[in-house]
N, C-alpha and C positions, 0 to 999 in steps of 0.2 A: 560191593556190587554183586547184583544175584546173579549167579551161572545164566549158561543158557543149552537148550539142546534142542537142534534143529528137529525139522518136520512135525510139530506136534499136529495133533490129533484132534477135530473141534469137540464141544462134547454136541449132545443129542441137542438138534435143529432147531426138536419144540421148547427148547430152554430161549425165555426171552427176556433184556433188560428191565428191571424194575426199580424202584424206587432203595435209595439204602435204606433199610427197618432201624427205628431208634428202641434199644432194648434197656429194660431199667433191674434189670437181675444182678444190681450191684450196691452198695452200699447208701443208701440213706435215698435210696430211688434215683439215683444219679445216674440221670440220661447219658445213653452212650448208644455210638450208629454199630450195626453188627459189622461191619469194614473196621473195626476198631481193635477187636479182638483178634482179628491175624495179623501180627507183628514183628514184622523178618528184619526189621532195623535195630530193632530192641538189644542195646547191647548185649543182654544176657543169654538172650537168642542167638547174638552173632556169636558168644563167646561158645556156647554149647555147641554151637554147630562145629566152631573150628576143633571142638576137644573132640565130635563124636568122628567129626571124618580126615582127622589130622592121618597122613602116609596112606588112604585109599586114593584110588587114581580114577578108578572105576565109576560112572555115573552112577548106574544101576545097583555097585555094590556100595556107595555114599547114600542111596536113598533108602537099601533096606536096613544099612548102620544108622539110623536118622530114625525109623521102623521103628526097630528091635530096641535102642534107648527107651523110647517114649513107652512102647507096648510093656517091656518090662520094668520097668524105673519109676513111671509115674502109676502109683495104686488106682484101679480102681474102684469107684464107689457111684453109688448109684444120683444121688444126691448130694452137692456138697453144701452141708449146713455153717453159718456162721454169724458170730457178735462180735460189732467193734466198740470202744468208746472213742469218744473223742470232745474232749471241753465239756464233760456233763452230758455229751446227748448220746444214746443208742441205738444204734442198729442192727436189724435181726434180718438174715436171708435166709430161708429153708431151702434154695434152691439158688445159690449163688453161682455166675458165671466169673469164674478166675481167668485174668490175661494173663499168656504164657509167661510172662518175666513171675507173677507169683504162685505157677503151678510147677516151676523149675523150686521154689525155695518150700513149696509146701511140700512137694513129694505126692501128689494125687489128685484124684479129678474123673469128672464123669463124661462119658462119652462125649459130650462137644466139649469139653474144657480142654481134655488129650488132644483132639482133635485140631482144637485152636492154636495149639503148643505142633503137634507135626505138621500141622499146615505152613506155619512159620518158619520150622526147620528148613522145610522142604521148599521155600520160597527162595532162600539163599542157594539153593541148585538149581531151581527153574525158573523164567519167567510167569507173570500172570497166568497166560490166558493155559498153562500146563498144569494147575495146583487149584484146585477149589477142596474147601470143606465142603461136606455136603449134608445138608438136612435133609431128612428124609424119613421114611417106613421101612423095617425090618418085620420080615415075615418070617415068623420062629419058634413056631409054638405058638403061643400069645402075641399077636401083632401090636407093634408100640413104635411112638416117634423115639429116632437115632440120628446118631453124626456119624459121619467116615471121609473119609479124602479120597477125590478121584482125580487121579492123574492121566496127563495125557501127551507119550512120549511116542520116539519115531518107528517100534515097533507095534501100538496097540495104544488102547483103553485100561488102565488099572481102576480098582477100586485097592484102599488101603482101612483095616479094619485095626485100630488105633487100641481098642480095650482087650484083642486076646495075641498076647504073645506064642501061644501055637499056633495062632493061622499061618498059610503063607503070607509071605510080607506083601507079595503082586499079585492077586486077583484080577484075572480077565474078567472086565466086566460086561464080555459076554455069557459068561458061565454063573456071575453074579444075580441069580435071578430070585433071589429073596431080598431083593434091594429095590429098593422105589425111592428114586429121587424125586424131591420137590421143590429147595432152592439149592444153589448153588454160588459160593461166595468165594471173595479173596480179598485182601486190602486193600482191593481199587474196584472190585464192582461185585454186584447183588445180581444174580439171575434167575427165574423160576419156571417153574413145569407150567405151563397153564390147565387150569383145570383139576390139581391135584392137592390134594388136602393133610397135613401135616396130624398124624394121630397123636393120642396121651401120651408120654405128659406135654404134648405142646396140642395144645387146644387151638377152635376155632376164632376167629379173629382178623384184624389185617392181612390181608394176601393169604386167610386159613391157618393160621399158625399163630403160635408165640403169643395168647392171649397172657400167660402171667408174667410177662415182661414186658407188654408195652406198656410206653406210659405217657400218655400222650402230651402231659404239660413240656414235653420237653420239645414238642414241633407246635405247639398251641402257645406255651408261652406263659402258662397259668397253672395251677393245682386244680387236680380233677378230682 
């Protein structure tokens, strides 16, 4: 059962329900909804959660041990590249999306992979409508499409920055002003900025985003 903690916080107004996105950045083109990818039931999720916050008492000190796992534990990498076989056939992802259960066994992962993996932690301490991953623009030099988690607890707005273990773990995300949200997800719903457009590497496309993962035989029905 996920925690709960009162008075959350709604996120921004102009976030509005959308459609779940079918993403195919998986193994042999194999359609999967982006609601798929955060997975707080997952036992291997539940099991990590209870190793990272076993004797804390503390919400707030459970979600930045939940944090600090993920931010130092799971490698960053910019890309995660990969080949399976299976019965004679293979498959090649230069940009493969890992679910938390095998980014816990890989040990690494790029900013939405981590992301998918603390989102999930972080799901077993919060309810839904407190825990989105968030797609979006970082503005940092070179402006490029990122992941992070924004939370939403009975003091404030956090953003949570999943790939540097020296940031703070809580980000007001009113002070977060290199940050540009555009969807906004969790295991039970998709939401997005209207009007805002997902930069490289997630190109334009459906809802402006995520052109190298979609794939449409998987809501068509057919090979495109």
């Amino acid at each position: 059962m996920h925690g709960h903690q009162g008075g959350s916080v709604s996120i921004s107004s102009a976030a509005v329900p959308v459609d779940d996105q079918p993403i195919a950045a998986t193994w042999f083109d194999e359609g999967r909804w982006l609601t798929d990818f955060i997975t707080p039931d997952a036992l291997e999720v539940q099991n990590l959660h209870r190793h990272i916050t076993g004797g804390i008492s503390h919400t707030k000190d459970r979600i930045t041990a939940l944090w600090q796992w993920v931010a130092s534990n799971i490698r960053y990498v910019k890309f995660v590249r990969g080949k399976t076989w299976i019965a004679g056939k293979v498959s090649v992802q230069n940009d493969l999306w890992l679910d938390p259960t095998t980014t816990i066994q890989v040990g690494s992962g790029n900013c939405a992979v981590k992301s998918f993996l603390l989102a999930s932690l972080l799901r077993n301490e919060l309810p839904p409508d407190q825990v989105y991953c968030v797609l979006g623009n970082l503005y940092n030099g070179r402006p490029g499409g990122h992941a992070w988690i924004k939370l939403s607890l009975e003091d404030g707005e956090y953003y949570m920055e999943s790939t540097m273990p020296t940031a703070p773990a809580m980000i007001p995300s009113g002070t977060a002003r290199r940050y540009e949200a555009v969807h906004y997800f969790n295991d039970e719903q998709v939401l997005a900025i209207e009007g805002r457009t997902q930069m490289v590497p997630f190109t334009a496309c459906y809802s402006d985003w995520l052109a190298n993962y979609l794939h449409w035989a998987y809501i068509e029905g057919g090979r495109r």
